[in-house]
N, C-alpha and C positions, 0 to 999 in steps of 0.2 A: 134965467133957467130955474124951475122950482124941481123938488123931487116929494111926488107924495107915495106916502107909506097909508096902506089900511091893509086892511084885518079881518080874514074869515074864519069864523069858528075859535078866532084867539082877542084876545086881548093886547093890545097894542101898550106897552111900556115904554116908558122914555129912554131905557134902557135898549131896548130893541130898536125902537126909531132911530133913537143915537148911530146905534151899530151900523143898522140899515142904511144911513146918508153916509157917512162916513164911506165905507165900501164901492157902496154904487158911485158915487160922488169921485171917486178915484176915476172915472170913464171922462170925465169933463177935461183931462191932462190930455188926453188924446185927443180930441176933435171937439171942435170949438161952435160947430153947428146945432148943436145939441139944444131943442126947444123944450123939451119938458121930458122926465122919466118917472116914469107910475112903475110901485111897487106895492105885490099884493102876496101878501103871508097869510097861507092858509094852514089847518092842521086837521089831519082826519083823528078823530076821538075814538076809534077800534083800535082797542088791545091788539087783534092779529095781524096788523100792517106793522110790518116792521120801519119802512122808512115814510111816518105820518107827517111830517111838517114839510112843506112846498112853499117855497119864495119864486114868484114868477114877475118876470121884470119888461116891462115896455118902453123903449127908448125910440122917442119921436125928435125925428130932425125935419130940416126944413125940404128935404127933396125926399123922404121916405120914411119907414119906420124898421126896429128892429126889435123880438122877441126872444126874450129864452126864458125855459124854467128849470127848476131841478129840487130834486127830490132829496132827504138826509134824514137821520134821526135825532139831530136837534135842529133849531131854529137855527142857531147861528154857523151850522156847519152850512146850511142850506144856501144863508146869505152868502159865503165864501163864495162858495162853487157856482151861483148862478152869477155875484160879482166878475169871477175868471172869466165864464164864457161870456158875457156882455165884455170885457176888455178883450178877446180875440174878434168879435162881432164887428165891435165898433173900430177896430184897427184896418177889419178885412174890407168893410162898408169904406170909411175912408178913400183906401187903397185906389178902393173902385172907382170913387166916384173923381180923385185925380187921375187918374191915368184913362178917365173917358174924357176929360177936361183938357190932355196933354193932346189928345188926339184931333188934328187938324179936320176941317171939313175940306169934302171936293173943291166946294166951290173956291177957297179962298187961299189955296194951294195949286197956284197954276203953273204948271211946268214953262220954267225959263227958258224962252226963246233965245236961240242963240244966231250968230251975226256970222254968215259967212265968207270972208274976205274976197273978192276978184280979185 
């Protein structure tokens, strides 16, 4: 499982990257399917955007994929909050996809015939 971190309109620090896997890197406790997560910090350079830095996160597993982004006015408040919703994401993905796995097919659920005595 890799996690790549890049960079639009910022500069990527090791400091940030740090932060950035560390965070994301908390979703791998949860679900063990997890093939690769891409993360992308961007920041809009206008003074009149109040909340200019965007961390948008892509988590690809082996039957799907799942996105979220979110918006803040630092970089690392950003990471928090799109971390959060990637951990209720990948909980809810999960969820899903046992309890479509708990669920029997027709075919191979046949109603037991029963023996009626004379």
């Amino acid at each position: 499982m890799r996690i790549t971190v890049k960079g639009r309109n910022i500069e990527i620090t090791d400091a940030i990257r740090s932060y950035a896997e560390e965070k994301i890197g908390k979703v791998l406790t949860h679900y063990d399917q997890i093939q690769s997560i891409d993360v992308v910090l961007s920041v809009i350079k206008n003074p009149s955007v109040a909340q200019s830095h965007t961390a948008e996160v892509i988590c690809k597993f082996v039957s799907g994929s799942v996105k979220a982004e979110e918006k803040a006015e630092s970089m690392y408040a950003s990471i928090d909050l799109v971390a959060d919703i990637l951990n209720r994401q990948v909980k809810k993905f999960k969820e899903k996809q046992i309890s479509t796995s708990k669920n029997a097919s027709i075919r191979t659920d046949a109603p037991k015939e029963e023996t009626v005595a004379d």
